[in-house]
N, C-alpha and C positions, 0 to 999 in steps of 0.2 A: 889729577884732582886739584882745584884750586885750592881747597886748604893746604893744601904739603906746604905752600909758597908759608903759610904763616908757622904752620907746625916747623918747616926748616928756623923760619927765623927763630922762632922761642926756643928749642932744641936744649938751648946750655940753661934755660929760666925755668925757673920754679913759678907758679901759680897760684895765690892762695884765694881762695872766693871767701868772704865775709859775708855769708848768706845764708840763713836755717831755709832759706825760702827752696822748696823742694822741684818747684818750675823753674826757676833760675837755675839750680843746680841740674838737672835733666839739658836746660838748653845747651850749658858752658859743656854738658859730658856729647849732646849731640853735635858741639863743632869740631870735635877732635879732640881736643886739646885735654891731659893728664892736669888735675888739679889737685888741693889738699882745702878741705873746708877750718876753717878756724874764725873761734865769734868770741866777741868781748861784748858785755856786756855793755849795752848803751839809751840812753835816756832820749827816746826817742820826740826832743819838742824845739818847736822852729821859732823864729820871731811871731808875732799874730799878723802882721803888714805886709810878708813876705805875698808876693803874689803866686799861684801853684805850681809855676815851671823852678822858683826863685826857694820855694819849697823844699822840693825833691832833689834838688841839688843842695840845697844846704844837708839836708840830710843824709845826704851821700856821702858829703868831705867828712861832715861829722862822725860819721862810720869808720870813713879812714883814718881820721886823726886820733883814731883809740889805737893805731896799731903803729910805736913809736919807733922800734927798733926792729925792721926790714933789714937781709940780708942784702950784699948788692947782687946776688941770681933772682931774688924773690920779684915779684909782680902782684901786684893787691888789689882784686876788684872790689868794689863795694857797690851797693845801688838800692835806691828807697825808687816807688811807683805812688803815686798819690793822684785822687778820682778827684775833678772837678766839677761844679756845676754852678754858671754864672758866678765865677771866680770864687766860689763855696768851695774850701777842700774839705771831703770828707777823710777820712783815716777809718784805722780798724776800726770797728765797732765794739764798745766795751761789755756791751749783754744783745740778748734774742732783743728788746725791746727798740734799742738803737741801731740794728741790722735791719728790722722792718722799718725804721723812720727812713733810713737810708735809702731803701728797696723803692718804698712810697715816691719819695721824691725824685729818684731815677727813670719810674715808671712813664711811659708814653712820651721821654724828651730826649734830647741828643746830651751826651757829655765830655768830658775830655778827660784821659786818663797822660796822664807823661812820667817816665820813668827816668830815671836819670842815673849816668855810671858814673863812677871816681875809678879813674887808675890811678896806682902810686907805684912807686919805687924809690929805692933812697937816691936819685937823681935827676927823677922830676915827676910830673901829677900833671894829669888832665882831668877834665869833667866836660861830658853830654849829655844830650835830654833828647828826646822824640817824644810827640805826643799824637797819638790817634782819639779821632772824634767815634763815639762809639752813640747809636740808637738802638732804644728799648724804645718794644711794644708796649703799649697800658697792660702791664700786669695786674693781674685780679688779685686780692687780695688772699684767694683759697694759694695761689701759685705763688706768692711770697713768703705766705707761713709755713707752703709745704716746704720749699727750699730751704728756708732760715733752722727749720727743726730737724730737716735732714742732712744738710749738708754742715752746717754750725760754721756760716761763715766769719767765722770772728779772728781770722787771722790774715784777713784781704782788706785790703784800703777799699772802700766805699761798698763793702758787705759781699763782693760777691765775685767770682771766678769766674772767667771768658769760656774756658774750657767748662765746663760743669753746667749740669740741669738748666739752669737759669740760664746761662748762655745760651745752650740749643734751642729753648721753647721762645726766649724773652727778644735773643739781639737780634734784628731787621738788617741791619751793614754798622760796617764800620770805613772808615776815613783812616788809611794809614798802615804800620804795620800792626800785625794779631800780636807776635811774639811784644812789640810794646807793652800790651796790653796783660801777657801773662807776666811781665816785670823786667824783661830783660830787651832789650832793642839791638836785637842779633848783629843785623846788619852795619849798626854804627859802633857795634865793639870789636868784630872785626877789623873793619876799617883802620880805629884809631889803634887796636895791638899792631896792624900793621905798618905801623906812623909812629911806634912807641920806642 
C-alpha cells in the first residue's frame, strides 16, 4: 500500500489535528494515520483585504500559533476552508437567516471554496491551499429552507456541506478535489507530511 511509505516515515511522530471539524477528522482517520485531537480556543477574524486563498491561510497559521509548546515527536495540523463568490468570502453563518442569504446567493452560480493546511513542528512549518470551483443548480426557495431547518448549517463556511442533502439535490460538478471541499485537501497533505 502506498500509505505504509508515509505511515513508516511518521512511525516515531505523534500527530496532533487542531480541528472540532468531524470531516477533517474522518479524512486524517481514513489515511491511516493514529492522531490525538486537541483545540484551543481561537478568535476566528482575518484582515478585511485579505483576498480568500490569503484568508484561509491566515486562518490556519493563526490556529497554529495558539499551540506554543510542541514536543520535538509532535506534528500539528491545523486548517480553516472558507466559500467564495466573486471574491465574497462567506464564513459560518451566525443564524437560519444568514444561511438562507447565503444559500440565495449560491443559488444557480459557480463558486470557489479553498481550504488551506498549516503544518508545524518545533523545527519548521509549512502552509497549502487547494481550491475547487464548485456549481449549484437555482435552488428553490422550499429546498433552501428545508435544508437550513433540517440540516442547521451553521457550522460550515458558506451555509452548507458537500456531502449532505444540499449537496446531492443542488451540486451539478465541481472543478477540483471533493475532499477540498469537505475541508481537508487529502492529496496535498499527504504530499507535503511526506516532504515534512
Amino acid at each position: 500500500m502506498a500509505n505504509l511509505s508515509l505511515q513508516q516515515k511518521l512511525k516515531d511522530r505523534q500527530i496532533i489535528l487542531a480541528s472540532g471539524s468531524p470531516r477533517r477528522q474522518a479524512l486524517l482517520t481514513d489515511l491511516g494515520l493514529p492522531y490525538r485531537i486537541e483545540l484551543k480556543p481561537v478568535e476566528e477574524i482575518f484582515p478585511d483585504h485579505l483576498p480568500p486563498k490569503e484568508a484561509a491561510e491566515y486562518l490556519a497559521k493563526l490556529k497554529a500559533n495558539a499551540f506554543d509548546h510542541l514536543k520535538d515527536s509532535e506534528i500539528l495540523i491545523t486548517g480553516d476552508t472558507v466559500v467564495a463568490i466573486d471574491q465574497l468570502i462567506l464564513g459560518k453563518p451566525k443564524d437560519k437567516e444568514e444561511a438562507i442569504k447565503m444559500l440565495e446567493l449560491l443559488s444557480g452560480r459557480k463558486h470557489q471554496v479553498i481550504s488551506s493546511v498549516f503544518l508545524k513542528s518545533n523545527q519548521k512549518s509549512c502552509c497549502f491551499s487547494a481550491m475547487t470551483q464548485v456549481n449549484f443548480k437555482s435552488l428553490t426557495s422550499v429546498e433552501i429552507e428545508f435544508y437550513v431547518n433540517t440540516f442547521k448549517p451553521f457550522d460550515k463556511a458558506g451555509a452548507y456541506g458537500i456531502q449532505e442533502w444540499i449537496g446531492q439535490i443542488g451540486i451539478t460538478g465541481i472543478e477540483g478535489s471533493y475532499y477540498t471541499v469537505l475541508g481537508l485537501p487529502v492529496h496535498l497533505l499527504y504530499k507535503n507530511l511526506l516532504q515534512f
